[in-house]
N, C-alpha and C positions, 0 to 999 in steps of 0.2 A: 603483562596480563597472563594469565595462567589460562589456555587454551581449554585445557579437559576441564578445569569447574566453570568455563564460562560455557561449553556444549552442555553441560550437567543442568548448569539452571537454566539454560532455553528449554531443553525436556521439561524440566521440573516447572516451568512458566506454562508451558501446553498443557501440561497434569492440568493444572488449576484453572484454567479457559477447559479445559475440557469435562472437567467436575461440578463446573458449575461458577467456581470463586473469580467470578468473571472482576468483579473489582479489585482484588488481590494483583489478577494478572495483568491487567491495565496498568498499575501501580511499577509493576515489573518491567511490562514493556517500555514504560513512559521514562523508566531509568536506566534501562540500559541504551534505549535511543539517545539519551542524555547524554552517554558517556562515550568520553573522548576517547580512549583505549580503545574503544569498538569499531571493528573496521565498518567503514562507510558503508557497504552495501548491507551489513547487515542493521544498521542502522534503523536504512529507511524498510528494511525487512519488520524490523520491531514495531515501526508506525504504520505500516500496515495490518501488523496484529493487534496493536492499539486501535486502532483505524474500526476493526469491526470487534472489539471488547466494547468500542466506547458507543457503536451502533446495536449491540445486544442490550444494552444499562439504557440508552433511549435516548443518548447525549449526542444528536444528527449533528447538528454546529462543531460540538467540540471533534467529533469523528471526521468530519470535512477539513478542519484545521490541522488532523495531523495528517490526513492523506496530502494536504497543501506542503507542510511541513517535509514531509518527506520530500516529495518532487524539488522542495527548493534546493535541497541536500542532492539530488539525484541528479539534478541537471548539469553539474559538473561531469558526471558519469558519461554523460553522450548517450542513455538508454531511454527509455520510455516505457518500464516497469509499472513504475508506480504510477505515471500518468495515466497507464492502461486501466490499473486498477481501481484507478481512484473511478473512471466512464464506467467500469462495469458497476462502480458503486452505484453510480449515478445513474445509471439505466434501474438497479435495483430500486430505487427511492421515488421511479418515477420522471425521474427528471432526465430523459431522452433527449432532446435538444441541446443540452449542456454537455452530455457522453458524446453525442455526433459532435460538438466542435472540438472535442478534445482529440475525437479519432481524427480530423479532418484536418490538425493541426500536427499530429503524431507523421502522418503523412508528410506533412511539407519538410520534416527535418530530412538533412542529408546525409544521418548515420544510419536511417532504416534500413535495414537488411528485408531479401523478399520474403523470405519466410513469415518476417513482421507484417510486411506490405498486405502480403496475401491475408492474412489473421485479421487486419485492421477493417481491409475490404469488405469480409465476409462480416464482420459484426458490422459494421457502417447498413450494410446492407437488410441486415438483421433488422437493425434501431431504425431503419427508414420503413418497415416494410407494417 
């Protein structure tokens, strides 16, 4: 894989989420998550830009499916990224109860570092309050 033109079109993917050609860029993220050549973490970096292209277009299901997607991909990683993100979606949608088991599950893993712990605590706290 040729490193400079794959940073060139993630740029060139934000131009177009950023312009407006939000279904263009979904299309972009949806294939470069796609593709094997692409190191893992950016991956599920792509489905999380998918993630909220496909929550601007109004497509909440198919948006929830690629934040899932990712996480499946991430949980090999030992992180809790995308899991985070996917709760902050989910507090944003409304759906609060579902964000707190996700923090409250983030918690129970044994790669949390404090920095996380501490972050996790404070929105837990947030979403309860």
């Amino acid at each position: 894989m040729d490193h400079g033109a794959y940073i060139r079109e993630e740029y060139a993917v934000v131009g177009l989420f950023e312009s407006g050609q939000t279904a263009e860029a979904a299309a972009a993220w949806r294939r470069m998550a796609s593709n094997p050549e692409v190191p893992i973490p950016d991956r599920v970096r792509h489905l999380k830009n998918l993630s909220h292209a496909l929550t601007r277009m109004g497509l909440l299901a198919q948006a929830e499916a690629a934040f899932d997607e990712g996480i499946a991909i991430e949980d090999r990683l030992l992180r809790g990224w995308m899991r985070e993100s996917k709760a902050v979606w989910l507090a944003e949608q409304g759906r609060r109860a579902e964000a707190v088991a996700i923090y409250e599950g983030l918690l129970r893993q044994f790669w949390v570092d404090s920095a996380s712990i501490q972050r996790y605590e404070k929105n837990l706290a947030t979403l309860r309050s």
